[in-house]
Backbone bond lengths (Angstrom), bond angles and torsions (degrees), N, CA, C in turn:
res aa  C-N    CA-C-N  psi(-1)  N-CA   C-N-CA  omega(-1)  CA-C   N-CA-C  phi
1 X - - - 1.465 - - 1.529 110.21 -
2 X 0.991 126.75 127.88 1.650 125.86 165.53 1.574 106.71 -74.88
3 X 1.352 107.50 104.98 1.512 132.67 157.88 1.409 111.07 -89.53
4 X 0.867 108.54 96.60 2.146 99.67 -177.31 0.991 106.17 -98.82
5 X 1.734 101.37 78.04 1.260 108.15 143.02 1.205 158.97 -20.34
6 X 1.444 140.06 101.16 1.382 147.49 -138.08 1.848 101.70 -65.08
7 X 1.093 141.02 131.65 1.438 139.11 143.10 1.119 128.66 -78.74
8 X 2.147 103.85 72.01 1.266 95.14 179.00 1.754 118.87 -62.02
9 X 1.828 91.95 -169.24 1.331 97.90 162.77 1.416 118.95 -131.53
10 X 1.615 119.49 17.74 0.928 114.29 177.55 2.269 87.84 -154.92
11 X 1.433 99.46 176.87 1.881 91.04 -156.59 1.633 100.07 -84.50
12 X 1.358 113.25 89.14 1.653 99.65 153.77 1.746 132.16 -67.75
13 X 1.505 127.11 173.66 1.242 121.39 142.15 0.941 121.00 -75.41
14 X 1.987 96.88 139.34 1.377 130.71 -160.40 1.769 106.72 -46.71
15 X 1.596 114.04 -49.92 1.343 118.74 176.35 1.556 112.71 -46.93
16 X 1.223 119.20 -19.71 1.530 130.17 170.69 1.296 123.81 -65.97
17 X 1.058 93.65 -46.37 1.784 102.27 -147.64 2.015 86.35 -103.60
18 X 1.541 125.51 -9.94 1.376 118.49 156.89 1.403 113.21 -98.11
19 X 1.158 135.78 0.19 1.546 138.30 167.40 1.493 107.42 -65.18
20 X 1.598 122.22 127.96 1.285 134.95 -158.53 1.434 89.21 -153.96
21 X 1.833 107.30 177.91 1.142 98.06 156.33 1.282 129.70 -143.33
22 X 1.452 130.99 61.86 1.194 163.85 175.10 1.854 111.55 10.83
23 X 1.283 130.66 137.86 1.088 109.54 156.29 1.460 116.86 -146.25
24 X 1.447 106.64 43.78 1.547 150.70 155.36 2.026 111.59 -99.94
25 X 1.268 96.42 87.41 1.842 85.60 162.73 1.540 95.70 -106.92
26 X 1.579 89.64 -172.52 1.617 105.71 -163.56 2.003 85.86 -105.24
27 X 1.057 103.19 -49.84 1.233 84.67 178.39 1.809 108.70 117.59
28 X 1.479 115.69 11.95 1.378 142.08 169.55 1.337 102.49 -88.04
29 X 1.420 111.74 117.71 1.455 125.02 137.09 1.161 125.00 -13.29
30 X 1.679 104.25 134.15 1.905 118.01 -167.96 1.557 91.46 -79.20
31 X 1.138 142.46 108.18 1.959 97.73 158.91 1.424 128.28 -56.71
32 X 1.175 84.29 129.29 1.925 86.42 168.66 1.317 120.45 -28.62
33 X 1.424 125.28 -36.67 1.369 114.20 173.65 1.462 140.81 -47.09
34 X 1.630 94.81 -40.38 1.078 131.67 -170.92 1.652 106.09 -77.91
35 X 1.595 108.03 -38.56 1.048 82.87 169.79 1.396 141.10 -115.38
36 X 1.456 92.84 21.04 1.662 97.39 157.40 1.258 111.32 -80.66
37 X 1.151 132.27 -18.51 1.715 129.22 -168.00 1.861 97.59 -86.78
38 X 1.407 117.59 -2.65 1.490 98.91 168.73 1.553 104.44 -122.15
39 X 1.254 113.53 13.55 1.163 86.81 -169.83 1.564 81.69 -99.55
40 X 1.779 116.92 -28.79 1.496 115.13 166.49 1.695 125.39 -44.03
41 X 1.324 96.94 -13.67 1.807 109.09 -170.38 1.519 92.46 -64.70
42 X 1.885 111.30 -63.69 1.290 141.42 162.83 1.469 108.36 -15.81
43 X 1.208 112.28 -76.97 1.664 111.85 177.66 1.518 125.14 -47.65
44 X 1.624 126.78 -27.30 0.635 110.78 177.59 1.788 105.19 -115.04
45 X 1.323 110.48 58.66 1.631 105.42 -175.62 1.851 71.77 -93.20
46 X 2.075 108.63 175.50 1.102 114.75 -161.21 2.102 77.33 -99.11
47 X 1.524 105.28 175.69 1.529 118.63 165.49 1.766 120.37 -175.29
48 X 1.081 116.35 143.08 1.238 143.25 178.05 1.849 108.10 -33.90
49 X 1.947 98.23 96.71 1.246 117.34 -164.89 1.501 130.34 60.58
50 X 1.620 111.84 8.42 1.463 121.94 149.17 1.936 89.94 89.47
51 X 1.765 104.10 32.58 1.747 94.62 -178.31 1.376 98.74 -93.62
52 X 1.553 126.31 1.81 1.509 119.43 -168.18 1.456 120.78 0.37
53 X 1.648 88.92 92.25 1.824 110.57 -166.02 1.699 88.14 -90.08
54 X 1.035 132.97 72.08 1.639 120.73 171.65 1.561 89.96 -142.10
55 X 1.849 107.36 142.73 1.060 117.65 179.25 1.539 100.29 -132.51
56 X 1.197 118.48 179.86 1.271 125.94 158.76 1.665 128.21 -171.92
57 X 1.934 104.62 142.71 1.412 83.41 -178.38 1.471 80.30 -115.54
58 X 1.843 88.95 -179.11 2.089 108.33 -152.38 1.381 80.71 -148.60
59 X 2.087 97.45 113.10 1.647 117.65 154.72 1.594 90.75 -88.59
60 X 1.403 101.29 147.42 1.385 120.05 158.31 1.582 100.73 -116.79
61 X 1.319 127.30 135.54 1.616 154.89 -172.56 2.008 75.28 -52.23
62 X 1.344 95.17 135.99 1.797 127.68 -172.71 1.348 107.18 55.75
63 X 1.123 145.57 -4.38 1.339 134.78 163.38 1.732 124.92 -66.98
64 X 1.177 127.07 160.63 1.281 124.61 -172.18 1.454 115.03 -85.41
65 X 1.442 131.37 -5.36 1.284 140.55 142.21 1.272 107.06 -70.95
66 X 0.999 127.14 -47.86 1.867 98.82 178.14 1.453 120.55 -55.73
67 X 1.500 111.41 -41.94 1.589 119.88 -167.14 1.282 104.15 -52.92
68 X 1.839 112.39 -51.78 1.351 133.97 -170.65 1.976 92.18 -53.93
69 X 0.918 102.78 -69.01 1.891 101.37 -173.21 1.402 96.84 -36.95
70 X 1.723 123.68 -63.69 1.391 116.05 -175.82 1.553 121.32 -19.11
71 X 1.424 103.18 -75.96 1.137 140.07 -148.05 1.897 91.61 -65.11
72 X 1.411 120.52 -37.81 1.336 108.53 170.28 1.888 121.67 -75.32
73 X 1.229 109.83 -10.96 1.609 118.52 172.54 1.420 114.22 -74.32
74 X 1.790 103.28 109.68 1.463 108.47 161.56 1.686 113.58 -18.38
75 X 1.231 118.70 148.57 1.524 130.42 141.57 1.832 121.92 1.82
76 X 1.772 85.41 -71.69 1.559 86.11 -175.19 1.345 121.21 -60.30
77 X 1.234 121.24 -26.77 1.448 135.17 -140.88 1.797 92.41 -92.80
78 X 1.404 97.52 -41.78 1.605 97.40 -172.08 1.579 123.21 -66.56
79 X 1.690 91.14 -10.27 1.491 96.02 -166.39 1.544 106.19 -53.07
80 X 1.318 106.85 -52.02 1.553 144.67 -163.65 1.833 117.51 -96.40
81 X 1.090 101.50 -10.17 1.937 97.38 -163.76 1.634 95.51 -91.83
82 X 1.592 105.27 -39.08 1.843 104.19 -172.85 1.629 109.73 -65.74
83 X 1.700 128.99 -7.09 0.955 120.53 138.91 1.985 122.63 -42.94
84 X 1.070 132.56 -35.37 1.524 114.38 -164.85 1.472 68.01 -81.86
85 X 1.831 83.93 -176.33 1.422 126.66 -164.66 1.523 97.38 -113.81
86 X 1.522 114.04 -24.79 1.475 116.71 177.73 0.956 113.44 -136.74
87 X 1.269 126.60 142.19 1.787 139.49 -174.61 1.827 97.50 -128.71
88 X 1.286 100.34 139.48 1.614 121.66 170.64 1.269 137.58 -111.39
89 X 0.898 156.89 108.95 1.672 138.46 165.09 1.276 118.31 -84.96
90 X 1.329 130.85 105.15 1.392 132.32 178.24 1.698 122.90 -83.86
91 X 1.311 112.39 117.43 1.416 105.03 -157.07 1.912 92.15 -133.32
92 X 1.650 94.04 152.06 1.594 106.46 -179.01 1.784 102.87 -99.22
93 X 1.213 102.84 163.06 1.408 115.35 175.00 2.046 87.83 -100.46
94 X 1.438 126.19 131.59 0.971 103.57 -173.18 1.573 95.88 -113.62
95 X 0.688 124.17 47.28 1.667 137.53 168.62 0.988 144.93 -173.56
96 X 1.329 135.28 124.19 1.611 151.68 -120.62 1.605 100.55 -89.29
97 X 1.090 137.17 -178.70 1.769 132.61 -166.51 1.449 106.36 -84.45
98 X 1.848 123.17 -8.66 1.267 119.69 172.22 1.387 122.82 -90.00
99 X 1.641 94.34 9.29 1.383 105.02 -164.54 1.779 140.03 54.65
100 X 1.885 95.38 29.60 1.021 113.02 154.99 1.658 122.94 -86.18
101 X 1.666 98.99 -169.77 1.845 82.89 -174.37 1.706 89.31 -101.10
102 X 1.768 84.45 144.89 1.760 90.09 173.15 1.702 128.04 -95.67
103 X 1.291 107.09 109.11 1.845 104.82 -153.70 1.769 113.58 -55.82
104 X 1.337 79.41 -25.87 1.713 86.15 173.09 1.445 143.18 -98.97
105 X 1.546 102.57 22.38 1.305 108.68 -159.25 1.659 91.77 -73.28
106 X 1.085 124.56 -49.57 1.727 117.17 -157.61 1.185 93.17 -56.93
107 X 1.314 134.08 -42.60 1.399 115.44 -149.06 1.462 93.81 -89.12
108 X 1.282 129.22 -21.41 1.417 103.13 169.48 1.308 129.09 -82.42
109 X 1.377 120.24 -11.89 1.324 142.71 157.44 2.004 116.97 -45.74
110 X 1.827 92.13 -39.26 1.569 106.08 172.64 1.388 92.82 -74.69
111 X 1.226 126.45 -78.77 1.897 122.05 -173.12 1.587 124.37 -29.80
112 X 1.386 87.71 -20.57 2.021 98.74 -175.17 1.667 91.62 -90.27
113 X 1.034 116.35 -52.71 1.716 113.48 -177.94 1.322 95.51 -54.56
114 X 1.304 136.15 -90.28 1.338 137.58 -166.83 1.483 120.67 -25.58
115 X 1.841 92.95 -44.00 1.962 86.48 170.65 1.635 97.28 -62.00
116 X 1.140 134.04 -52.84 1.141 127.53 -153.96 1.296 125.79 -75.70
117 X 1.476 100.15 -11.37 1.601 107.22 163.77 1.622 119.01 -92.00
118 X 0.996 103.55 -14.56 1.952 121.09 177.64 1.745 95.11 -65.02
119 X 1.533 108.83 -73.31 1.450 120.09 173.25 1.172 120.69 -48.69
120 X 1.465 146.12 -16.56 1.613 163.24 153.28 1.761 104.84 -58.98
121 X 1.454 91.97 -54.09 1.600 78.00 -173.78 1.890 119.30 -89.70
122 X 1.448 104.21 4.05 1.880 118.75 -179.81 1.883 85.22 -90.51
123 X 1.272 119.34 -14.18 1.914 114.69 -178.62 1.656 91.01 -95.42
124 X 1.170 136.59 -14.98 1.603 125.98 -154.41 1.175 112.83 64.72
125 X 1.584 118.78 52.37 1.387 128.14 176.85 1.780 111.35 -116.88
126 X 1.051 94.34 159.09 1.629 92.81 -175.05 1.483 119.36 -119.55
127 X 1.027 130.42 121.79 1.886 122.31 -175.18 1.228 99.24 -105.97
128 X 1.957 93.18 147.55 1.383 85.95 165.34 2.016 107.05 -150.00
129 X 1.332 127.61 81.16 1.078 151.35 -163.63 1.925 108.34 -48.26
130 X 1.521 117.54 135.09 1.579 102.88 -150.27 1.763 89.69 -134.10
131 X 0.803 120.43 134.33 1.770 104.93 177.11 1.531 102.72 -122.07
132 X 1.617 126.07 5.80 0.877 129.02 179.70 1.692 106.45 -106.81
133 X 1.514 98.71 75.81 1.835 111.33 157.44 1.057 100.09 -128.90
134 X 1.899 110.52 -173.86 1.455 119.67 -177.25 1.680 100.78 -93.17
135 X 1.557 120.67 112.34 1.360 91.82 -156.27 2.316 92.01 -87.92
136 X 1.281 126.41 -3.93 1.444 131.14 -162.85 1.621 89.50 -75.48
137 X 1.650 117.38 -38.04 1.793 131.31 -173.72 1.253 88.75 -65.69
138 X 1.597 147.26 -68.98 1.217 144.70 -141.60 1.608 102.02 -78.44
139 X 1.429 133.49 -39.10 0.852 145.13 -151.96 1.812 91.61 -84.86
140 X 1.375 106.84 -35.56 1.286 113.47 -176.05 1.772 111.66 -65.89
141 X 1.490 100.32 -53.28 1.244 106.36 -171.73 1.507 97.97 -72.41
142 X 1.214 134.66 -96.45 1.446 120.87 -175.44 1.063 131.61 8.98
143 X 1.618 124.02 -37.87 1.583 125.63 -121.06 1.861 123.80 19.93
144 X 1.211 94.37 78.50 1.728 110.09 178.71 1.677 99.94 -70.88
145 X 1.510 105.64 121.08 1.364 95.16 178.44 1.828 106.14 -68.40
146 X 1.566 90.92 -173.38 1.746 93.16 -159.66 1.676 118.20 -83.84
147 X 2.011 86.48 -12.38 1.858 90.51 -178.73 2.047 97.65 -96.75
148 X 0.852 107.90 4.58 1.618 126.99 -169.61 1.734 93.30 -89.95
149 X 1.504 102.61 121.87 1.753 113.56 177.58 1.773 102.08 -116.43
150 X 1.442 127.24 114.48 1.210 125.28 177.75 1.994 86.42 -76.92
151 X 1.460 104.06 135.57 1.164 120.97 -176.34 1.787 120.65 -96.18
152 X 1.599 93.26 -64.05 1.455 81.51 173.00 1.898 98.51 -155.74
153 X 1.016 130.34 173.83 1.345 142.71 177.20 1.619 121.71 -79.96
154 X 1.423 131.82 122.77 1.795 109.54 -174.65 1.897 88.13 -129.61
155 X 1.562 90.11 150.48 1.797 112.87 163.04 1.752 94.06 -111.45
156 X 1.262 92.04 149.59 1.584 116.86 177.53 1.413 94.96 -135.58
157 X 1.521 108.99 153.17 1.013 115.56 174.67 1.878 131.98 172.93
158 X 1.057 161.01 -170.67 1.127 172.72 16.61 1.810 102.30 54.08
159 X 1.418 119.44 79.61 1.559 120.33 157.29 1.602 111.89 -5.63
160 X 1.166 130.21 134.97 1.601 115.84 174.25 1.865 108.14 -137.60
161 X 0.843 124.40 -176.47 1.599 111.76 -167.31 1.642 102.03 -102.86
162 X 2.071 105.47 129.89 1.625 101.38 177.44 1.205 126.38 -37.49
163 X 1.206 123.40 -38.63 1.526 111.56 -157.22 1.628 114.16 -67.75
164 X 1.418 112.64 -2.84 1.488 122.97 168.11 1.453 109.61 -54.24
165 X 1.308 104.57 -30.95 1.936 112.24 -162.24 1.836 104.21 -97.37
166 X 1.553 119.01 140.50 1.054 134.54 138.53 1.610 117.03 -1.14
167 X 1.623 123.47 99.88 1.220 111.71 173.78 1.645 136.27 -6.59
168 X 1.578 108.52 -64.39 1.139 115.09 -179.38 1.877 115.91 -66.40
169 X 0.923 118.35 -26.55 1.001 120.98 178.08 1.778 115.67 -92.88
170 X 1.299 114.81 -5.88 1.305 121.54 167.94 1.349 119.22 -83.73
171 X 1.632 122.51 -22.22 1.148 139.77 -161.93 2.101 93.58 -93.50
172 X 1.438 111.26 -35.00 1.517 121.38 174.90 1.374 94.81 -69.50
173 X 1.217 131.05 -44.24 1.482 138.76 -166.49 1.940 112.68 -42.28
174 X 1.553 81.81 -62.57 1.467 111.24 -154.86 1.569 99.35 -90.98
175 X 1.763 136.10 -14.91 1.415 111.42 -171.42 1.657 107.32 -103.99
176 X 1.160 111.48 -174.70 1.599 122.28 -142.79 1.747 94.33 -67.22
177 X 1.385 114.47 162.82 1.789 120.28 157.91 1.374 97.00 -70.60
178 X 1.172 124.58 161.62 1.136 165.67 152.35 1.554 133.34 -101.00
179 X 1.204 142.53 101.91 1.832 133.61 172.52 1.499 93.06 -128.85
180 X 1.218 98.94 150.15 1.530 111.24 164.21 1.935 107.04 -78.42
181 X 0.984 88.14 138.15 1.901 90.13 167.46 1.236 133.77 -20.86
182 X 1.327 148.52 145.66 1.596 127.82 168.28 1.395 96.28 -74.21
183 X 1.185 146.23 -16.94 1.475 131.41 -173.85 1.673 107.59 -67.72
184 X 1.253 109.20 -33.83 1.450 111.56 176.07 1.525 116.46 -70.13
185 X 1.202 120.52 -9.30 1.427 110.41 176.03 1.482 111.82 -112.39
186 X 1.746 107.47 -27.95 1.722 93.16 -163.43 1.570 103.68 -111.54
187 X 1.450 97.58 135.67 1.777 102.16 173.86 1.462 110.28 -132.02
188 X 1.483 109.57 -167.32 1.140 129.31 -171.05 1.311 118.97 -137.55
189 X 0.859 121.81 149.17 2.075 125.34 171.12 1.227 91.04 63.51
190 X 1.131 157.95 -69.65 1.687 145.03 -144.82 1.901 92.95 -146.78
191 X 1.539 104.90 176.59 1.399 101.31 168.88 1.450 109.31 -109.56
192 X 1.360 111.39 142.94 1.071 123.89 -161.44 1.490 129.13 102.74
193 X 1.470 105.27 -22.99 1.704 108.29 173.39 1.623 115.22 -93.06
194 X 1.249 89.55 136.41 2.032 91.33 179.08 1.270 114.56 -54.23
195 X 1.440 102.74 150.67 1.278 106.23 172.85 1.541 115.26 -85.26
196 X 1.429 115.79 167.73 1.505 106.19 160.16 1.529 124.93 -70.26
197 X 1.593 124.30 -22.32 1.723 101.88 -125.63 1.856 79.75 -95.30
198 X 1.221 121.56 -3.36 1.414 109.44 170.68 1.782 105.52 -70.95
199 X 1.001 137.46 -8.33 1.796 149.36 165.14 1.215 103.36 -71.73
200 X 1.583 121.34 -33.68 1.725 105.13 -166.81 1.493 122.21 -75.79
């Protein structure tokens, strides 16, 4: 299987540094087990005053929630997504129990995915997160309530081999990761100035 493995530069966990995001599945069934134990990862990611505003609905491959998820994915997305076996919509509650707005819901909504993609790849599961759907269509079909924000789109799945995919998208499949440096992101005293502790 091509796992493209990350080249760190300093020692992450292994579940890290093989987390990718595939858009080749094989096309095997999640077990249910599996996926209550990430979406349980999910439940217990931490969030801003303990309102854990993250929801989610779950197509399983031939069900009428999956089609419905389809059917809101741009063009590109479809080429490649009806490969998983599971499709997601990840959505925020966007307001706190006083029924103000909660500033932090997305990002805890990101911390709940991330647990849940950490726990995907400790099953030998693969994520692959899509922001290119119609999100006004999904919101439609669902009935998304009105304080309810569909966030972003997820494939789950069983890794599967490129040559399943569309040339152009086999060629995205198969070439190297890419990150910019940690020197480019982390500083000190102001933003933008290096830090030291990469010197020590």
């Amino acid at each position: 299987m091509n796992i493209k493995t990350a080249s760190n530069d300093y020692p992450i966990n292994d579940l890290l540094r093989q987390r990718w995001s595939p858009r080749a599945f094989n096309g095997q069934g999640v077990e249910k087990a599996k996926l209550l134990s990430i979406f349980e990862a999910a439940r217990w990611s931490p969030s801003a005053s303990n309102l854990q505003p993250w929801r989610f609905i779950v197509g399983i491959k031939g069900d009428k929630t999956y089609e419905k998820i389809v059917s809101t994915l741009v063009e590109f997305n479809q080429l490649w997504a009806t490969t998983a076996p599971v499709l997601l919509l990840a959505i925020t509650k966007s307001t706190n129990n006083r029924g103000d707005k909660n500033i932090s819901a997305a990002y805890d909504l990101g911390q709940a995915v991330a647990h849940l993609t950490f726990q995907a790849s400790a099953e030998e599961l693969f994520v692959h997160q899509m922001g290119g759907f119609d999100k006004a269509k999904t919101s439609v079909l669902f009935e998304i309530p009105e304080d309810f924000i569909v966030e972003t789109a997820i494939a789950i799945g069983y890794m599967g081999n490129p040559d399943i995919l569309p040339e152009n998208l086999k060629k995205m499949e198969i070439s190297p990761r890419e990150r910019q440096k940690t020197s480019g992101f982390i500083f000190s005293d102001k933003f933008g100035q290096s830090t030291d502790i990469f010197n020590q």
